[in-house]
DOVEXBA-350897 format. One record per atom (N, C-alpha, C): y, x, z. Coordinates in steps of 0.02 Angstrom, whole numbers, plus 50000, padded with zeros to 5 digits. Example, Ala and Ser with C-alpha at 12.3 -4.5 7.8 and 13.67 -1.06 7.14 Angstrom:
DOVEXBA-350897
497165066050390;497755061550390;498355066050390;498885064250354;499475068450357;500025064550394;
END
This chain:
DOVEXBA-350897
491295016451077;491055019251013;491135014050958;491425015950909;491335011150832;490725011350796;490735004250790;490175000650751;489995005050698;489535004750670;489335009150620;489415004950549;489584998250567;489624992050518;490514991250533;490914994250564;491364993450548;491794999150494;491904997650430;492165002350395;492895002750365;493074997750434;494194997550407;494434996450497;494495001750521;494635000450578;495384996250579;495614994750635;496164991550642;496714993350689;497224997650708;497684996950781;498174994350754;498714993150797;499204988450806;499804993550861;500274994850829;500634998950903;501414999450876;501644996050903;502594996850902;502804991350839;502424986950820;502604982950758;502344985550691;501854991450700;501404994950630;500644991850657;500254988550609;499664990950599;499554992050539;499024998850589;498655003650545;497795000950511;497575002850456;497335000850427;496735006150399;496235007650430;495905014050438;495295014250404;495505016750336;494695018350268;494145022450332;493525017850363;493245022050399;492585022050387;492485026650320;491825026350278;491725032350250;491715039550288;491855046550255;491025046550219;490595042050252;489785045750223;489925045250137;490225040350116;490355040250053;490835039750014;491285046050033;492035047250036;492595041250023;492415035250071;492955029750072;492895025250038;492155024649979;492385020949932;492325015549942;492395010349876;492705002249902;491975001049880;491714997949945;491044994749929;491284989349955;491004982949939;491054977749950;491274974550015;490614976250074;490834978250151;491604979750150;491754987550133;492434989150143;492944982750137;492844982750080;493374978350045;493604969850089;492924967150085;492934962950142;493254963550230;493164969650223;493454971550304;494334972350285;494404974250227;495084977350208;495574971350189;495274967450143;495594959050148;495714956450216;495154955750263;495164953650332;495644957350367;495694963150365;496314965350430;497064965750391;497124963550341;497644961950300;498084956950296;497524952250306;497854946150331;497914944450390;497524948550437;497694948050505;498304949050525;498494955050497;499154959450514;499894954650484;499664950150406;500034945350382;500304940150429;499744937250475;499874932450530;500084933450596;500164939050605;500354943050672;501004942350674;501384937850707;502224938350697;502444946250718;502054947550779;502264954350804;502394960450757;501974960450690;501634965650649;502264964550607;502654971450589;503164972450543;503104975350464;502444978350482;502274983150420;501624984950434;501304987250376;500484990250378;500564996850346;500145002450381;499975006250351;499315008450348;498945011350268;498375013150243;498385019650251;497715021750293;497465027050302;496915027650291;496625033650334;495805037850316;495615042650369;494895040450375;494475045950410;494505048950354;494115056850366;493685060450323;494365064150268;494185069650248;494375072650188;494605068550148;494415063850119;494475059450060;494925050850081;495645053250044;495685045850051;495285039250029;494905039649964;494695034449942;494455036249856;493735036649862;493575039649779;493325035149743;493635030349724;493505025749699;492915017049717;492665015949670;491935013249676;491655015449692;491245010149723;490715011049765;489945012649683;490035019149693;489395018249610;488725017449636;488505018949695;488045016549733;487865007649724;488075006949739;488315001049756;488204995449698;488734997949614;488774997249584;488024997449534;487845002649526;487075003449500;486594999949519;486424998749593;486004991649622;486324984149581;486844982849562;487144977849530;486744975749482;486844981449436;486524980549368;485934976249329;485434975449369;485004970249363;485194963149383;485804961349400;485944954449401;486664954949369;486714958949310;487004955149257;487964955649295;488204958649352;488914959749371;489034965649409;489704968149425;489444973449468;490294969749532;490184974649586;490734970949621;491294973149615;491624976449557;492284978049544;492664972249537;492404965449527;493014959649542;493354960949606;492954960449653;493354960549730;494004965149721;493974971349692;494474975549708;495154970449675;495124968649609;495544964949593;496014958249651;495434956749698;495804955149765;496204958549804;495954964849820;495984968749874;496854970149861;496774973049791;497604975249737;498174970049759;497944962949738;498384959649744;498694957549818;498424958049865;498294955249933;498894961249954;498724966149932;499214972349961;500144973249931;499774971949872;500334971249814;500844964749857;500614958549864;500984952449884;500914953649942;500944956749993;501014955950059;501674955650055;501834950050126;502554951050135;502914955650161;502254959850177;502664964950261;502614970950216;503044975550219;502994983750199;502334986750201;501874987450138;501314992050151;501454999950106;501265003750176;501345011450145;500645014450179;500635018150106;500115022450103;500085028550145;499725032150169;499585039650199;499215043150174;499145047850122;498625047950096;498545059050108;497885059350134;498115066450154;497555068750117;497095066850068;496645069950064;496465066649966;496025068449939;495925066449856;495895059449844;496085059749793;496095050149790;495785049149697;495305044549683;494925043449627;495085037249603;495075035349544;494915030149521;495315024349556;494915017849581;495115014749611;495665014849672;495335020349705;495855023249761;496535024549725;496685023649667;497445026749649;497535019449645;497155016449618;497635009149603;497675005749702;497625007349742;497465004449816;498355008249842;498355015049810;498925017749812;499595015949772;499445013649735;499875010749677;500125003049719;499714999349731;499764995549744;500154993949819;500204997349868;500704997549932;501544998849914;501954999849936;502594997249915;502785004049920;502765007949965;502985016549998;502065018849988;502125025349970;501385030449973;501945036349973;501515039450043;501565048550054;500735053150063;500955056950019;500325061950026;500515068250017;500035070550042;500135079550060;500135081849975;500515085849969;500775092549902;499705092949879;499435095449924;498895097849909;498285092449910;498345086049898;498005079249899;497945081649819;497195077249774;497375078749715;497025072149710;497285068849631;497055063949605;496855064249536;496555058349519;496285056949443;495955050249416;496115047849335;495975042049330;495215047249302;494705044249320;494005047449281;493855041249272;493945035149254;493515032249215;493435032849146;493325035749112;493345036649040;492795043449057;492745046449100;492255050949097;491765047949122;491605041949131;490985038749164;490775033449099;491095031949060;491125027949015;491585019849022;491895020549077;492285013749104;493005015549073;493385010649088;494015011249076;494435008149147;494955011549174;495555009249240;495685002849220;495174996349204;495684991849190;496154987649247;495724985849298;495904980449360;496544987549385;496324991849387;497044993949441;497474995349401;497364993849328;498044995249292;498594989049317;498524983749331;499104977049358;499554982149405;499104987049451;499624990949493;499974995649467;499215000249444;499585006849416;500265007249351;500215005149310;500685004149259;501285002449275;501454998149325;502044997749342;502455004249372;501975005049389;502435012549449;502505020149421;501875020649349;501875027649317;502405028449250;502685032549240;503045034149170;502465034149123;502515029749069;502105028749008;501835034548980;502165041348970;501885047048928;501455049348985;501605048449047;501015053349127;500595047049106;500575040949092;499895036649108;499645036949051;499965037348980;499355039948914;498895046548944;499395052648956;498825057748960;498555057749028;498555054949080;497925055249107;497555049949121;497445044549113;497095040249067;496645042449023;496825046548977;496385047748933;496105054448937;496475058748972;496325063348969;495605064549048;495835060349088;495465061349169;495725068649210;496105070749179;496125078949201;496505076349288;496235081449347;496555080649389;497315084749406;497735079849461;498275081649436;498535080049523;499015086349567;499125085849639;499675082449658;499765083649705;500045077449742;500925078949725;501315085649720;501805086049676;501855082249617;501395083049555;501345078849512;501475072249514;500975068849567;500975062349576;501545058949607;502065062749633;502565059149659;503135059549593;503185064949545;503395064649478;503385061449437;502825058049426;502685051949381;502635047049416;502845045349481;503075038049516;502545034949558;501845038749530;501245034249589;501395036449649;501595040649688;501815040249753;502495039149782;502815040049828;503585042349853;503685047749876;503335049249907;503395057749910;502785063149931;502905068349898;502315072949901;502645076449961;502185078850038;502635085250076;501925088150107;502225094350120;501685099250156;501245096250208;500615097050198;499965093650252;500175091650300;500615098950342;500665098550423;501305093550433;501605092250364;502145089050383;501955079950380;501335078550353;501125070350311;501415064650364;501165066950440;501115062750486;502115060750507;502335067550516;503115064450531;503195063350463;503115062850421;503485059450372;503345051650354;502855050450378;502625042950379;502915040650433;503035044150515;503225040450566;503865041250540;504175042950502;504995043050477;505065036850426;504765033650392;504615029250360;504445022850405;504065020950448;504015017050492;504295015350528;504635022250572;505345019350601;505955016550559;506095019350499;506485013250465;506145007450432;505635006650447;505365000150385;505614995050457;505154995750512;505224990150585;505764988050592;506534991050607;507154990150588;507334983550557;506864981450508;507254978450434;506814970550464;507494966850461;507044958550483;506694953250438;505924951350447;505624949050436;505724946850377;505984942050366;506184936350317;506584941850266;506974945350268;507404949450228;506824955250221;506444956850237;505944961950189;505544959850155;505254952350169;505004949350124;505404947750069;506254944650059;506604944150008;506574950349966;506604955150003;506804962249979;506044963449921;505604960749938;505164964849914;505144958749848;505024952949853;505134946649797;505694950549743;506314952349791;506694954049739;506784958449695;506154964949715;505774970449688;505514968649615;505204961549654;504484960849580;505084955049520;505684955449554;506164949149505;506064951349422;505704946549379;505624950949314;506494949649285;506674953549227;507154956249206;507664952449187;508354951849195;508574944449167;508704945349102;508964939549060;509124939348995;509724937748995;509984933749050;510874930849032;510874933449096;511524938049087;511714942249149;512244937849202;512574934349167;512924931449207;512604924749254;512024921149223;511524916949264;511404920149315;511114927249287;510684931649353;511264932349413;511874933949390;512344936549433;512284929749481;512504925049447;512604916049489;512024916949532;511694917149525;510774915549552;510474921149612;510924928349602;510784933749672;511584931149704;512034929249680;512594928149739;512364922249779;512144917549757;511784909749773;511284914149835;510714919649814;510414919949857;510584923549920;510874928849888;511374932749945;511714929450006;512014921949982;512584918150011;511874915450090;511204913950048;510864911850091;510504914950142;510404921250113;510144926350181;510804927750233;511334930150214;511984930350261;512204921350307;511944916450269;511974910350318;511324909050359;510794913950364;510134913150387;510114915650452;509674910050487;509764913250585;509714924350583;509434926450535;509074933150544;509804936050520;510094933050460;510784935150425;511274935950471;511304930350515;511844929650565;511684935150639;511294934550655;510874940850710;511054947350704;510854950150629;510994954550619;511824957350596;511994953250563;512864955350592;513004955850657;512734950850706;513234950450773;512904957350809;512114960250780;511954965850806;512444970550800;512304972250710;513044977550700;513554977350743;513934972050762;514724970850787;514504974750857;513974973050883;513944972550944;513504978750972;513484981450930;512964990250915;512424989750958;511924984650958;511394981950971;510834985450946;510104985050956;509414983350909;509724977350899;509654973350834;509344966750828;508544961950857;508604956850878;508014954150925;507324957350877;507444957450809;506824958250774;506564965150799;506804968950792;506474977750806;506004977350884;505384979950841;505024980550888;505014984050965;504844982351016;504784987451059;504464992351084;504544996551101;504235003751101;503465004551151;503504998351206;502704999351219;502194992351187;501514993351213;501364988851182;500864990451114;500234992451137;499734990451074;499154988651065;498634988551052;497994986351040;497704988850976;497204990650998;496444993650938;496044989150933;495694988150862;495014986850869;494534992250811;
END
């Protein structure tokens, strides 16, 4: 039986761990606890050579409705509330080296969009719905804006931003906070379709891959050009560079791809 104090469960199976919002009494939200458990199996999964990729999930109806306002309101008499932490939680996910994708099958609030924003791949069901409501509480999205803004088209993040209106999971893959919206019954193979190609991809080169994601914009094109052939030259001379050609030649797995038994819960 699970702890009743544990509220981010953890498994581990084929080179994925999973990463499990397991707090439905108060539809997922990031209370402090959480958050602390959610940093912790984050970096677990970071240090795990075995571990290829993470994915974020959920008990309960609700992926994740923001703050903890519970939580938050006890604050108030000492002058802070614990919305700093999340500003951890964002970045920790954001800079991971390993592929983090979202699952998201159920409503997502506030903070919970920037937790989504913030993983590299997010799939959620057509009928998942979301919304920024802080402005209907009197707050403003600021901390998950570092995530959100990057990933939304500017005219979808003026009006709902300001507007709070909720908006489904079609939508949300339209304006860029997710990767793809698909039918409920379909959420689960479409994530194990995603996982089986993320494991595939070797270590060191998904971490490049993803650095080379956040590369801000160049100004002299021809530097930039010098500077990705320079790096290019070095992943293709790298033990993983070299592996993976002689895989191709040799119509192999490469040593990196995980193997098919093999897992552990906690």
């Amino acid at each position: 039986m699970t702890s009743p104090d544990v509220l981010v469960r953890v498994a581990t199976a084929r080179g994925v761990t999973t990463l499990t919002l397991d707090s439905p009494h108060n539809r997922n939200a990031l209370s402090t606890p959480l958050m602390r458990q959610l940093l912790d199996g984050l970096a677990a999964a970071v240090a795990d050579e075995a571990v290829r990729m993470v994915v974020l999930d959920h008990t309960g109806p609700v992926f994740c409705s923001g703050a903890d306002l519970k939580e938050t309101a006890a604050a108030y008499a000492s002058g802070t509330v614990p919305a700093g932490m999340l500003g951890d939680v964002l970045a920790a996910v954001w800079e991971c080296p390993k592929p983090v994708l979202a699952r998201v099958a159920g409503p997502a609030r506030a903070g919970g969009l920037g937790l989504i924003a913030a993983a590299d791949l997010a799939v959620c069901a057509e009928e998942a719905t979301f919304a920024f409501t802080e402005v209907r509480i009197g707050v403003i999205p600021a901390v998950i804006s570092a995530t959100v803004l990057p990933r939304l088209h500017p005219r979808a993040a003026a009006e709902l931003y300001l507007t709070g209106d909720t908006f489904d999971g079609r939508r949300a893959a339209e304006i860029g906070l997710v990767t793809a919206a698909v039918p409920a019954d379909g959420l689960d193979a479409a994530v194990e379709r995603y996982c089986a190609s993320l494991v595939r991809g070797a270590p060191g080169a998904l971490a490049g891959a993803k650095r080379l994601l956040r590369r801000p914009a160049a100004t002299d094109l021809r530097a930039e050009v010098a500077d990705l052939a320079a790096l290019s030259t070095t992943y293709f001379l790298s033990d993983e560079g070299r592996e993976g050609v002689a895989a191709f030649r040799s119509r192999r797995p490469a040593r990196w791809v995980p193997a098919s038994d093999g897992d552990h819960t906690a």
